[in-house]
C-alpha positions in Angstrom: 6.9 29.5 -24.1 3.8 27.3 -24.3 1.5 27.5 -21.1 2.6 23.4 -20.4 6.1 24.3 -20.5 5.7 27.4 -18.3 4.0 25.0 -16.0 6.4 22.5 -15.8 9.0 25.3 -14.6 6.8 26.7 -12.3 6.4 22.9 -11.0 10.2 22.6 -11.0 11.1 25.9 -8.9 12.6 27.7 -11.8 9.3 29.9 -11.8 7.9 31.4 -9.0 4.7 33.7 -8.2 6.7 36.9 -7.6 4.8 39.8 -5.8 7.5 42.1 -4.3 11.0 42.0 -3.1 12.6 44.9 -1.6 15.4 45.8 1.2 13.7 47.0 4.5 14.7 45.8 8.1 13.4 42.7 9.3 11.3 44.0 12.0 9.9 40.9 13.7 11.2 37.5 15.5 14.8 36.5 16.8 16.1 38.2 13.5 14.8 42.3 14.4 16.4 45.0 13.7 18.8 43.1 11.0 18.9 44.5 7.1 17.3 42.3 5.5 16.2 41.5 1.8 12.5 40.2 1.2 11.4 38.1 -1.4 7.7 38.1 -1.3 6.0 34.3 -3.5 2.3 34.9 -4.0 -0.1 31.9 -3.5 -1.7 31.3 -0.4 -4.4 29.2 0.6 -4.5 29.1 4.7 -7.1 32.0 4.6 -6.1 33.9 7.6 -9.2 36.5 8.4 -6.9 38.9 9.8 -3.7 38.9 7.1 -2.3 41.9 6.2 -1.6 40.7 2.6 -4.4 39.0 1.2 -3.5 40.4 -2.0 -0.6 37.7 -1.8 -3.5 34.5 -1.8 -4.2 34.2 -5.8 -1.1 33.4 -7.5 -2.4 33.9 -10.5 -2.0 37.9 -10.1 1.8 37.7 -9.5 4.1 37.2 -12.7 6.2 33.5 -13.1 9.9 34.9 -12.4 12.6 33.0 -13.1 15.2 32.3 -10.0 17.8 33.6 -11.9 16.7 36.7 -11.8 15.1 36.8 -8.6 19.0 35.8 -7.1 20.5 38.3 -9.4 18.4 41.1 -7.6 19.0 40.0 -4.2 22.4 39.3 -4.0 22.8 43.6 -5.1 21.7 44.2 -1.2 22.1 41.9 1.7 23.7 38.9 2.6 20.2 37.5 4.7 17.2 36.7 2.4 14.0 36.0 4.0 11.5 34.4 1.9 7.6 35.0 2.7 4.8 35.2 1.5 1.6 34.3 1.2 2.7 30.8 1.6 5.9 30.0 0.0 6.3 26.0 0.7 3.3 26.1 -2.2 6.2 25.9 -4.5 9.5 23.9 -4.7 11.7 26.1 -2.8 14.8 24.0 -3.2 16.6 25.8 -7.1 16.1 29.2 -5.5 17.4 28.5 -2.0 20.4 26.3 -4.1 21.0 29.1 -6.2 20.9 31.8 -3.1 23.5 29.2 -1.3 25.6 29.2 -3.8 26.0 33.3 -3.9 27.2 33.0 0.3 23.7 34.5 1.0 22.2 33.4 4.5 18.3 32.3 3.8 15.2 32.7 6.3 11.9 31.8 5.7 8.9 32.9 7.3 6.0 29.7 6.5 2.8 28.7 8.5 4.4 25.0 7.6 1.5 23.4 6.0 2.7 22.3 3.1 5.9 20.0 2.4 9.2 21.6 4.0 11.3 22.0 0.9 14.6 24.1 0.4 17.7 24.5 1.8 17.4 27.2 5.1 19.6 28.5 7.8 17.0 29.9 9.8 12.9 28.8 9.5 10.4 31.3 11.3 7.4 28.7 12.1 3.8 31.0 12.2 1.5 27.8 12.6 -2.2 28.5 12.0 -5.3 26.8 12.8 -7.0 26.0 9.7 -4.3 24.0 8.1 -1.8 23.3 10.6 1.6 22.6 9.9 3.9 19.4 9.1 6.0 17.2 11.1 9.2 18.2 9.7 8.5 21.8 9.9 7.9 21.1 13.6 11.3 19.3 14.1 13.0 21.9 11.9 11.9 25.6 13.2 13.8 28.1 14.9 11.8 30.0 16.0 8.0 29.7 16.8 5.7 32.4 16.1 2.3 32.6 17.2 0.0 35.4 16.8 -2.3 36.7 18.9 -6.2 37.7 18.1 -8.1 36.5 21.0 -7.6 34.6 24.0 -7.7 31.0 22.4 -5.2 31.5 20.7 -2.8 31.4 24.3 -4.5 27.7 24.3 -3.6 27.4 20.6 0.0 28.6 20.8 0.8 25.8 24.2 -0.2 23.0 21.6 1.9 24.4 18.8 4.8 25.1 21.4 4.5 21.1 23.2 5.6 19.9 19.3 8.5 21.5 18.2 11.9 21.0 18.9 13.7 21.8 22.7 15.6 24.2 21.5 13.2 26.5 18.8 12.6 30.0 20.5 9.1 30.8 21.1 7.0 33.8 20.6 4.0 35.4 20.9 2.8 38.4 19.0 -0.3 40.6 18.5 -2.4 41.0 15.8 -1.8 44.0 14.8 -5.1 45.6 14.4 -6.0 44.0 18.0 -2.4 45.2 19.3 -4.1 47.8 22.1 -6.2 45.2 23.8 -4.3 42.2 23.4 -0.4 43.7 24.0 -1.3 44.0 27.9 -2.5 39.5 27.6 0.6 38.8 26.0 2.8 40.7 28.3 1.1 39.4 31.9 1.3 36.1 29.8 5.0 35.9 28.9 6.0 37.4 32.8 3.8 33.8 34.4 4.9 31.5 31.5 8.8 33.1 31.3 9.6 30.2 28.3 7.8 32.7 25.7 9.3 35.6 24.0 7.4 39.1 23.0 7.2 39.7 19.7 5.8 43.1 18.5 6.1 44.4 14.5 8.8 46.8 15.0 8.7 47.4 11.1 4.9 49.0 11.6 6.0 51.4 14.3 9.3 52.4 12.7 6.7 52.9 9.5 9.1 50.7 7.3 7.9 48.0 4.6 
């Protein structure tokens, strides 16, 4: 395969930047606690300081995969696929989530929403961040909303994410992990005064599971 033609699939959706998938629980969100199987796309350009998986940013480092055999994997675990990244709306989502539909599986992505909302998805975590916020239709699509936590704007940050998406997407707030001890106790006297948030802690890190 010549590198043009490899482009052209990777343009298409029938390639994608694969850096991990593996079976764990899903430790965050509405969906905690549920066996879950993650596909991890590499590519990311929103540039969080604090991600946990920067390693995910250059696609480059993660091998094309074809669809096919990313579905052929998954469907040999769980009927729920969550599909995260780095930033996996960088890519045509829509053959892999067409090809996980057809199979019965249930598909979740996790996105920070700045890039076109493409694929077909039964449940859409929304983690909008400040340097590239995310698109209209992610906003009137989501879920559930998920903002983290660093420092004390981000309260202020998470009220103007909250005021745009739709009446009935559950909202969260979680900490940063490596900020977790000081800003648990903010989020927590937050969520008890504004009662319309949700807590949401990484379960997953505690349990010491992927």
């Amino acid at each position: 395969m010549t590198r043009t033609e490899q482009q052209d699939l990777i343009d298409k959706g029938l390639l994608l930047p694969l850096m991990e998938e593996f079976y764990t629980i899903q430790g965050e969100g509405f969906h905690k606690g549920t066996a879950a199987y993650f596909i991890r796309i590499g590519g990311c350009d929103v540039g969080c300081h604090w991600c946990d998986v920067k390693e995910s940013w250059l696609a480059e480092l993660h091998p094309p995969t074809e669809t096919e055999k990313i579905v052929s994997n998954a469907v040999k675990y769980s009927n729920t696929i969550v599909v995260t990244g780095g930033e996996p709306l960088m890519w045509d989502m829509n053959p892999l989530t067409a090809q996980l539909k057809a199979k019965g599986l249930q598909t979740h992505i996790e996105t920070s929403g700045a890039y076109k909302l493409s694929g077909t998805w039964d449940w859409i975590c929304l983690s909008p961040k400040k340097m590239k916020l995310p698109t209209e239709k992610v906003y009137e699509k989501a879920h559930e909303l998920k903002c983290i936590i660093y420092n004390k704007d981000d309260f202020r940050f998470a009220e103007e994410q909250a005021a745009k998406v739709n009446k009935d997407c559950i909202l969260y707030l979680q900490p940063e992990w490596s900020k977790r001890d000081k800003v648990v106790p903010q989020i927590v006297n937050y969520v008890m005064k504004n009662p319309k948030w949700k807590v949401s802690l990484q379960t997953h890190k505690y349990l010491n599971i992927p």
